[in-house]
C-alpha positions in Angstrom: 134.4 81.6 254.8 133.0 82.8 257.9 130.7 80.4 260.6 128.0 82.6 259.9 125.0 80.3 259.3 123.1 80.0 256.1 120.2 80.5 255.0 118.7 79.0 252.0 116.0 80.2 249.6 112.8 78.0 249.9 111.9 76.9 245.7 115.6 77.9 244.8 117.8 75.3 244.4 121.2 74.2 242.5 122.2 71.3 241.1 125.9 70.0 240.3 125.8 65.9 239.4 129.6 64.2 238.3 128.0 63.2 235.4 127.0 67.3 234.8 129.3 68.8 232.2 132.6 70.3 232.7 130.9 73.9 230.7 128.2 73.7 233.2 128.8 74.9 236.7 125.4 74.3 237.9 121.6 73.6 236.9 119.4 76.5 238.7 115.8 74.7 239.7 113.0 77.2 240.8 110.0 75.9 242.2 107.7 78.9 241.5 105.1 78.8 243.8 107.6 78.1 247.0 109.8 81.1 245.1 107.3 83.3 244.5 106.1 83.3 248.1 110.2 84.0 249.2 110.5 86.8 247.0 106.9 88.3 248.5 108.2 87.9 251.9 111.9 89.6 251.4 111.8 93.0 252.7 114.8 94.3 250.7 114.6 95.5 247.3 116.5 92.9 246.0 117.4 88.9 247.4 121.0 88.0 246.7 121.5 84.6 246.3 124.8 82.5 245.9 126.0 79.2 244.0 127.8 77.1 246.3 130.4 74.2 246.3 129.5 71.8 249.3 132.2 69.9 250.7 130.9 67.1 250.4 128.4 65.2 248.0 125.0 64.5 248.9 123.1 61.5 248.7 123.1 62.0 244.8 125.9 63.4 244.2 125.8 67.1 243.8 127.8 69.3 244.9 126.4 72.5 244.6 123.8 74.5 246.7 122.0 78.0 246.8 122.3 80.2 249.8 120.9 83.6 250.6 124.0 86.1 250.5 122.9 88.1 253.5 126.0 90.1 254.1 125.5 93.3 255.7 128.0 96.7 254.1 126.3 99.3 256.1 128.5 99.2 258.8 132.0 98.7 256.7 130.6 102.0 254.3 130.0 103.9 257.7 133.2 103.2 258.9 134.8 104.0 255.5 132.9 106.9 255.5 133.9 108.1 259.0 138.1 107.3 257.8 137.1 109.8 254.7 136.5 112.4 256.7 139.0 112.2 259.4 141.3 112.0 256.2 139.7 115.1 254.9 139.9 117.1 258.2 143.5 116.0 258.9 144.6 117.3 255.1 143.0 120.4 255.7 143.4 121.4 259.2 146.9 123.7 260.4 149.5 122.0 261.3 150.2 121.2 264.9 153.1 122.8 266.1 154.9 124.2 263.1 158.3 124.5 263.1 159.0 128.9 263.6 160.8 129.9 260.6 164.2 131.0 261.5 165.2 134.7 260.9 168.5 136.0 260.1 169.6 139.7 260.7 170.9 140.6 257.0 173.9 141.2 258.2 174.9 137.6 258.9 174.1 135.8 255.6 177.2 134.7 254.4 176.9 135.5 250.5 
């Protein structure tokens, strides 16, 4: 994982105890007046959040957390883009100095 810092949801939270069982990965707890006000302030269509181990227990014992996945695409997709169309351009374009096809007189074929 990256050292990017986190950010976590405000009314969001996750819940793993020792005694929690071993079907259950984690118990999601929304406060929904603290939530609500998150999702009104987000300015992206959509808040991605993730389910965490922490290395370490808390005070309580849980292990788990909620984080806001804030990972930004739009410049990998750009740059994947760009490589598409350098592909495309180098697929399509003449060759660079291509080899002169070698003529023969008739004469001096051998068969």
């Amino acid at each position: 994982m990256s050292d990017k810092k986190l950010t976590y949801p405000k009314g969001i939270y996750a819940n793993r105890y020792p005694d929690t069982p071993s079907f259950v990965f984690a118990n999601i707890k929304i406060d929904c007046a603290r939530a609500i006000q998150e999702l009104q302030s987000c300015d992206q269509p959509y808040l991605l959040l993730q389910v965490l181990r922490s290395r370490e227990p808390d005070d309580k014992g849980n292990v788990a957390f909620v984080a806001i996945d804030d990972f930004k695409m739009e410049g990998q997709r750009q740059r994947a883009a760009k490589g598409i169309d350098q592909a495309k351009a180098a697929v399509t374009a003449p060759p660079k100095n291509r080899p002169v096809e070698a003529t023969f007189p008739e004469d001096d074929i051998p068969f």
